[in-house]
C-alpha positions in Angstrom: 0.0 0.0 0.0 1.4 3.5 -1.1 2.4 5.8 1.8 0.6 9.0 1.9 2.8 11.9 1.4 0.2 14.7 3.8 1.0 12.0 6.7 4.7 11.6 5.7 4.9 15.4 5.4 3.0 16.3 8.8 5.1 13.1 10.6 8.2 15.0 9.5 6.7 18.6 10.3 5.1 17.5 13.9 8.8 15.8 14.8 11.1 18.8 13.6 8.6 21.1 16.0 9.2 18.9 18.8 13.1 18.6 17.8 13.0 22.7 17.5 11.1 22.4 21.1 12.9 20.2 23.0 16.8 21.8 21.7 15.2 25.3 22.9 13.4 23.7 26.2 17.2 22.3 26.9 19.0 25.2 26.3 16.6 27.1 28.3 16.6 24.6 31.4 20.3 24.2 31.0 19.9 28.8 31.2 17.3 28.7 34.0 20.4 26.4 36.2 22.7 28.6 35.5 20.7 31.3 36.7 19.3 30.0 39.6 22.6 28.4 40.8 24.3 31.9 40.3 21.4 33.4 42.4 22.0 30.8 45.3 25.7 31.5 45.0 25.7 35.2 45.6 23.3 34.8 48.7 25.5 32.3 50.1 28.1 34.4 49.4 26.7 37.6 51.0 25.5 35.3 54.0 29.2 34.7 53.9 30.4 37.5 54.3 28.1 39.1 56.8 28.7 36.1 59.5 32.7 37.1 58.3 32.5 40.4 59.1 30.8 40.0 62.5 32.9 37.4 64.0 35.9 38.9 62.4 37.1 40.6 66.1 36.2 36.7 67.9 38.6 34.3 68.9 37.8 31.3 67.4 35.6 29.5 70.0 34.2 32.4 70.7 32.9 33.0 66.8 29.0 33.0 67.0 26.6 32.8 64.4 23.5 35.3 63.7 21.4 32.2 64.2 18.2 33.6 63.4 19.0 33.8 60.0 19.7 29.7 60.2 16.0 28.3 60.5 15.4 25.2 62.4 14.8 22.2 60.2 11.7 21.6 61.3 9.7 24.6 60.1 9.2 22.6 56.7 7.1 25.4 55.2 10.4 27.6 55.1 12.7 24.5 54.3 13.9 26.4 50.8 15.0 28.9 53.6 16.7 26.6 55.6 21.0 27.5 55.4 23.6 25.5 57.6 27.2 27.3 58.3 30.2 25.8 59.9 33.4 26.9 60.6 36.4 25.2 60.5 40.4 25.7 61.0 42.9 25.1 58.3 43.4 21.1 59.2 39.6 20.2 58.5 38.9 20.5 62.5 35.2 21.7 63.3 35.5 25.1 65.5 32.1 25.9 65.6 28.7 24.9 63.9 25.0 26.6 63.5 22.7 25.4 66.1 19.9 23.6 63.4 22.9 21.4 62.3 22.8 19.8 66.4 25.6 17.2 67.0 25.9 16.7 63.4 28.8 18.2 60.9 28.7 19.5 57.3 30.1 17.3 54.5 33.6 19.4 53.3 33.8 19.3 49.7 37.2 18.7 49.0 37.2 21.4 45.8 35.8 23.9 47.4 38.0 23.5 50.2 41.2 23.6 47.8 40.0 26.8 46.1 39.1 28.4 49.8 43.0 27.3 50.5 43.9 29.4 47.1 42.4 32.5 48.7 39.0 32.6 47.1 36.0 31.3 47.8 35.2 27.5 46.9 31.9 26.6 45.6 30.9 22.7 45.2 27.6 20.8 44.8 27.0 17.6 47.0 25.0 15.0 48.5 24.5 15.0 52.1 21.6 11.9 53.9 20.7 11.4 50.1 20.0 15.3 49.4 21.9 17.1 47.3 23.5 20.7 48.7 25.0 23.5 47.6 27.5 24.5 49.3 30.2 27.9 49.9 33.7 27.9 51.3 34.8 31.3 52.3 38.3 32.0 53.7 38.4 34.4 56.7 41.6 35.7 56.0 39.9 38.2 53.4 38.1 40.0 56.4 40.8 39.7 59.4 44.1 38.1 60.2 42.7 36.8 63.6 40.9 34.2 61.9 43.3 34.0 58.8 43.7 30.1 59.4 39.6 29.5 59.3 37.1 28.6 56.7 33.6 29.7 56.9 31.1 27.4 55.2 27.8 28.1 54.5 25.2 25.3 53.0 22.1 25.4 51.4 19.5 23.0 49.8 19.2 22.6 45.9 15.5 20.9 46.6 14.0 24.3 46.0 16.0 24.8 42.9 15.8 21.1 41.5 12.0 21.4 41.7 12.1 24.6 39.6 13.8 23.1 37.0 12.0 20.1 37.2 8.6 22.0 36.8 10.0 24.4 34.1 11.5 20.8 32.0 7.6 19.6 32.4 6.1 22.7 31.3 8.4 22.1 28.0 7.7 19.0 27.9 4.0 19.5 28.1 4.4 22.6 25.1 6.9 20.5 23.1 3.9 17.6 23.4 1.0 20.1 22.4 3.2 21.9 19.8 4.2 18.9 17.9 0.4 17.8 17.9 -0.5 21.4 16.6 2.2 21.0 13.8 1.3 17.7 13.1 -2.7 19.2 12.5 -1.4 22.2 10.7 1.2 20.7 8.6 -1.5 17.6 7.6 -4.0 20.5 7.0 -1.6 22.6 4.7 -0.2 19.6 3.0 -3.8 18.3 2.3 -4.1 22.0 0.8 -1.2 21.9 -1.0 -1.2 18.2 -2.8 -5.1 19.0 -3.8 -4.3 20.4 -7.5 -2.1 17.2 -8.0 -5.5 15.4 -7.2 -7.4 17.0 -9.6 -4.9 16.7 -12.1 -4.5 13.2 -11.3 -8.5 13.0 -11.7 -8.5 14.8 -14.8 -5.7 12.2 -16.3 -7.4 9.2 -15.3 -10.6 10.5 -16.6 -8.8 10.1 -20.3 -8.6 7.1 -21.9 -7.9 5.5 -24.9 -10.7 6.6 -26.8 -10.3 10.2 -25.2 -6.7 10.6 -26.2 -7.6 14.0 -27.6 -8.6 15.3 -24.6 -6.1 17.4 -22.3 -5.2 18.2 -19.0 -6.7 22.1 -17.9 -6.3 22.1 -14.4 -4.0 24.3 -12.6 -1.7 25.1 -16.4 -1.5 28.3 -14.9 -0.2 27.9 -11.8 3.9 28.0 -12.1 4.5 25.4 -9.5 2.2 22.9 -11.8 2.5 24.2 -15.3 5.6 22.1 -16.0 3.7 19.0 -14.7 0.5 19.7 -16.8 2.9 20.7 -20.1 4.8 17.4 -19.6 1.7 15.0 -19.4 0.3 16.7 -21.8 3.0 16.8 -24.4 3.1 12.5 -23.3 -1.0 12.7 -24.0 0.4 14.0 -27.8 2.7 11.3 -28.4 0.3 8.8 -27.1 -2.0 10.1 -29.5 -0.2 10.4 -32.4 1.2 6.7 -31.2 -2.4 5.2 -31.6 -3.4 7.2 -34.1 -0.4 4.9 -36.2 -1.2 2.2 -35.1 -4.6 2.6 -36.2 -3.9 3.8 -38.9 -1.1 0.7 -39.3 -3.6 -2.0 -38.5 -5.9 -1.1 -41.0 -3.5 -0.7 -43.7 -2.0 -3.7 -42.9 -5.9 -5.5 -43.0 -6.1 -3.7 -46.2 -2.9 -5.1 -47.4 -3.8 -8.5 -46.1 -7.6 -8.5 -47.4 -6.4 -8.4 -51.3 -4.3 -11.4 -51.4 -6.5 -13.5 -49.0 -9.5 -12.3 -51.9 -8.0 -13.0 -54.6 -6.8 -16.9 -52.6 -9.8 -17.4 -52.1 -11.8 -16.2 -55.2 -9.3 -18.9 -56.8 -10.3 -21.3 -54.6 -13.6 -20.7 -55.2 -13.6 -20.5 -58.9 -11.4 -24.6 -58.5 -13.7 -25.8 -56.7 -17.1 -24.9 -58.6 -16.5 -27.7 -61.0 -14.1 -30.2 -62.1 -11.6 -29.1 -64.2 -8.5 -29.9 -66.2 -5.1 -30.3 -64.6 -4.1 -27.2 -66.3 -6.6 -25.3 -64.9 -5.9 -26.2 -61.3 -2.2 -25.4 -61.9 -2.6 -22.3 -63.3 -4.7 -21.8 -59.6 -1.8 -23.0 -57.4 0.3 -20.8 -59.3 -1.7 -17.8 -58.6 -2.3 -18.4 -55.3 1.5 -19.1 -54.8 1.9 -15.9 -56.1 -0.4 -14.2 -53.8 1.1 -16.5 -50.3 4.2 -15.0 -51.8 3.1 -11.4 -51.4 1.5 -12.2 -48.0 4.9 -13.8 -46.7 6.4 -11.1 -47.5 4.2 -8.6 -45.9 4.5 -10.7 -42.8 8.5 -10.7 -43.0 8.1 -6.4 -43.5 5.3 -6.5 -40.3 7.8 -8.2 -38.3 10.9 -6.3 -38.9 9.0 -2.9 -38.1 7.8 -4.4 -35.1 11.1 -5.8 -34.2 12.1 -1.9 -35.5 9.7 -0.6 -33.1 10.6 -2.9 -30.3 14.1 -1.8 -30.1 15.4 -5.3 -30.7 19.2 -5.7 -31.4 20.5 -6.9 -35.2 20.5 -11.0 -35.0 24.4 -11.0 -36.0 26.5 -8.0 -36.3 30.3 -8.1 -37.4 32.2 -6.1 -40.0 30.2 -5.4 -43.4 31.8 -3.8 -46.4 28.7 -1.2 -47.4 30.5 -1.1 -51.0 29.9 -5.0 -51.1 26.0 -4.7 -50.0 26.0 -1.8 -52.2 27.2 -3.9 -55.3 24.9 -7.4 -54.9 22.2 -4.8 -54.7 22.7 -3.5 -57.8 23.4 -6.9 -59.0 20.1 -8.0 -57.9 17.9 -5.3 -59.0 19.6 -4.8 -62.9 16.9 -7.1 -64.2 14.2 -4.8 -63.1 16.3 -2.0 -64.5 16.9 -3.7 -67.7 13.5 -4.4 -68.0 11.9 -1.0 -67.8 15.1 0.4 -69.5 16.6 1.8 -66.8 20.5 2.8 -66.8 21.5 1.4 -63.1 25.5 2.2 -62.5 27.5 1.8 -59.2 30.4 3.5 -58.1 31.7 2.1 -54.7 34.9 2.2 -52.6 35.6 -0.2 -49.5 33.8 1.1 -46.4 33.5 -0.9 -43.3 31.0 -0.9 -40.9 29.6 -2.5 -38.1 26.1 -3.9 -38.4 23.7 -7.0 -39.6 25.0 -7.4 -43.3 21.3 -9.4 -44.5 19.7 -6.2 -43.0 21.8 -3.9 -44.4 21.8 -5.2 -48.1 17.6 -5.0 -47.6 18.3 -1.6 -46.8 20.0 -1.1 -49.6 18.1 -3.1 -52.0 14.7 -1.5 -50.9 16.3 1.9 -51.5 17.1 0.9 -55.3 14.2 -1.0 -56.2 12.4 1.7 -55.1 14.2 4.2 -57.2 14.1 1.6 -60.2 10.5 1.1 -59.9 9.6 5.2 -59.9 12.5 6.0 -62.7 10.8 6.9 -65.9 11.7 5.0 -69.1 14.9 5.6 -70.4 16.2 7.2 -66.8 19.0 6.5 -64.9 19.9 5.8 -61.4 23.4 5.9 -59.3 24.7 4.5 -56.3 27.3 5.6 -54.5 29.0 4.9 -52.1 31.9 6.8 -49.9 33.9 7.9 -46.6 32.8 11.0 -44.7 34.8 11.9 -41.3 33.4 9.1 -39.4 30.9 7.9 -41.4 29.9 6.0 -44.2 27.6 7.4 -47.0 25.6 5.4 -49.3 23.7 7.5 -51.8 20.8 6.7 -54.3 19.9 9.1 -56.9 18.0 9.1 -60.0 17.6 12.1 -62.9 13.9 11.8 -63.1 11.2 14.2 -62.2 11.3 13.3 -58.4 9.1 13.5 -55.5 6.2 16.1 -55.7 6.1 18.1 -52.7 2.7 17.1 -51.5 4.4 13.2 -50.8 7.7 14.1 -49.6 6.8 14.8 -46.1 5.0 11.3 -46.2 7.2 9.0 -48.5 8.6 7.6 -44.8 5.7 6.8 -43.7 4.0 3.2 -43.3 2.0 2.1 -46.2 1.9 5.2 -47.8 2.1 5.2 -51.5 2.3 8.7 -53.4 0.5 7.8 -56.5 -2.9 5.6 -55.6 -3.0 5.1 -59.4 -0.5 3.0 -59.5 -1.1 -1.1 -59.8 0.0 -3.5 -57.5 3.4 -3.3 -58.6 4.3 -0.5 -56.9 4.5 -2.7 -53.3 3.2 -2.0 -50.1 4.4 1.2 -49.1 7.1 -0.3 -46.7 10.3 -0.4 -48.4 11.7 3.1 -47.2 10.1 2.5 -43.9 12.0 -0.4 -43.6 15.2 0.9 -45.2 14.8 3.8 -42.5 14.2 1.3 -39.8 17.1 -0.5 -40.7 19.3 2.6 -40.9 18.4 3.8 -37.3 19.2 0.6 -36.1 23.0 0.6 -36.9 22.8 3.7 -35.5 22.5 6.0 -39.1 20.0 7.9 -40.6 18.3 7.9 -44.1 16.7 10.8 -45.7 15.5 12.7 -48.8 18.3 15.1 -49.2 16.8 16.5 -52.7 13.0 15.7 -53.6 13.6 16.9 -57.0 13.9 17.1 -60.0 16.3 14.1 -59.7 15.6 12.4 -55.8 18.7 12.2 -54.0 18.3 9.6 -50.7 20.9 9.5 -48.6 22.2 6.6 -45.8 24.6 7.7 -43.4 25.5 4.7 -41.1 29.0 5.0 -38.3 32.2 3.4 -39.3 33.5 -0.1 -37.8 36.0 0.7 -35.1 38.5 -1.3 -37.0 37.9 1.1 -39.7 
């Protein structure tokens, strides 16, 4: 089952919003900690500094604390309050202690205690009966010598703090939740908006078929984001119509083609078997019938190649062909004809190689001077040449007659189309330069009618062998 592109493209919207969300709601969090921690810092620090200051003349048993500014532990409505100071001598010794701390002594950091050594106060976050503190070291000796070997330190809780920023991460988390189901609707809802004219192009192209070929895609040609889409399956709708409109036009010309020697078979047959007849008689029948399953073989043979043609089927054995060679039993083959209606047929060949199917090839050829035979007035001539270009080989057929009229040289390439209707059977089924052309494009050449007239000039271009 195909995926739908609105889901795909909300899916991808809803988690980039949350992705945008959650790197802002970390940065922020990570901002808010910094913030609050700095806060707690500079009021332990000033808390610091004013017990400093007022036990800076004390001896250092005699150093009291301000202890109402220490609340007891138990007033749990103030605990964020709470603060815990101890003061200690230089070898880690406990001097003396706030009263809410009881019998019991601070955890010393051991960082904040080197950088209170240093001269400066140490700063340290720790974990104390499984709750984590934050805690101050603050050397005395910046407020008095007589205490220039203590260290005041001053605690606090980070419960108050940690529930801040656990709050603040929920309320994110809660926003990023709810905006990534907002961009998720939005993004579904605009993409549902925006794939809507590739529907209804899509409707429109379905509603064409095979006998609606003519018909062609209107909606939304004028919008620049969809023109080149409607231009393009349009253009395909032209050579889709113009490809059936062949093959119609093929099938019934090759009917037609097919219809007057299966008549004229079986008229013969007919006329044998109405009544008994001499042995004469019903070989004079075979023989035109033969004739006729003669004409129809061939047809057949010139059907298949186009469709092989058409099919893009490779030659069935390619090698190294000498065009002057193909050129020359060509000529050979068709002098009969040529002497026959009195035609003057001449060759004049040099040795080109190239690479290709050499029984194709000489029907190529052959096509292209029978056909040039057949047209030539009496008393005409035709001459095939044959040369080197830069790269190429060039086989030419020309003739000094009167030519193609203008009205049929667009067409003469055309399948089963024969420029004089007036003509007799003789003049074949219209598919000799098809075929020829065929054959041409699939060694990789060209054929065309470089001069219509007076005098038609057709010319085969075709690459040379490597080994040329």
């Amino acid at each position: 089952m195909p995926r739908s592109f609105r889901v795909q493209l909300a899916i991808r919207f809803a988690l980039t919003m949350l992705a945008v969300i959650a790197g802002i709601g970390v940065a922020a969090t990570w901002s808010l900690r910094a913030i609050l921690y700095r806060d707690l810092d500079k009021t332990l620090l000033h808390l610091a500094e004013v017990e400093a200051l007022a036990g800076a003349s004390m001896s250092g048993s005699d150093f009291a604390f301000h202890e109402g500014v220490f609340l007891a532990r138990t007033r749990l409505p103030l605990s964020e309050l709470t603060r815990y100071a101890e003061l200690w001598d230089a070898e880690g010794r406990s001097v003396v202690r706030s009263a809410n701390l009881g019998e019991r002594h601070l955890p010393l950091p051991v960082p904040a205690m080197a950088q209170a050594h240093a001269g400066a106060p140490g700063r340290a976050t720790h974990s104390w009966d499984g709750v984590r503190y934050r805690t101050l070291v603050y050397p005395l000796r910046l407020v008095g010598a007589m205490h220039g070997s203590h260290f005041l330190q001053v605690t606090a809780p980070l419960a108050p703090v940690d529930a801040v920023l656990w709050r603040f991460a929920g309320l994110t988390l809660l926003l990023g939740v709810a905006g990534g189901g907002v961009a998720f609707g939005g993004a579904f809802a605009f993409a549902r908006f925006a794939t809507r004219p590739a529907q209804q192009i899509a409707e429109q192209a379905e509603a064409i078929e095979a006998g609606t070929l003519s018909a062609r895609i209107t909606a939304h040609a004028s919008v620049a984001e969809y023109s080149r889409l409607v231009a393009v399956l349009n253009a395909m709708l032209d050579r889709l119509d113009r490809a059936f409109a062949v093959q119609r036009r093929f099938v019934a010309d090759a009917s037609h083609e097919l219809r007057s020697p299966l008549t004229v078979l079986r008229g013969d047959l007919d006329v044998a078997l109405r009544r008994e007849r001499p042995a004469e008689d019903y070989r004079a029948a075979l023989e035109r019938m033969r004739e006729e399953v003669t004409r129809m073989t061939a047809l057949a043979e010139n059907l298949l190649l186009l469709a092989r043609a058409d099919a893009g089927l490779p030659a069935a054995a390619v090698g190294a062909v000498d065009l002057a060679d193909v050129a020359d039993r060509a000529v050979a083959r068709a002098s009969r004809q040529a002497d026959a209606v009195r035609v003057a047929l001449t060759a004049v060949t040099a040795a080109t190689v190239v690479r290709g199917d050499a029984a194709l090839l000489e029907r190529a050829v052959g096509n292209l001077v029978e056909n040039a035979v057949r047209y030539a007035p009496m008393g005409s001539h035709v001459a095939v040449r044959c040369s080197v270009a830069p790269g190429a080989a060039v086989l030419e057929v020309e003739d000094d007659g009167p030519g193609v009229p203008p009205e049929h040289a667009a067409h003469i390439f055309d399948r089963f189309y024969r420029g004089d209707p007036a003509r007799g059977p003789d003049s074949g089924a219209g598919l000799g330069l098809p075929i020829a052309r065929a054959i041409a494009e699939a060694h990789r050449g060209t054929l065309m009618l470089v001069r219509p007239g007076p005098g038609a000039l057709f010319r085969m271009t075709l690459p040379l062998a490597p080994e040329a």
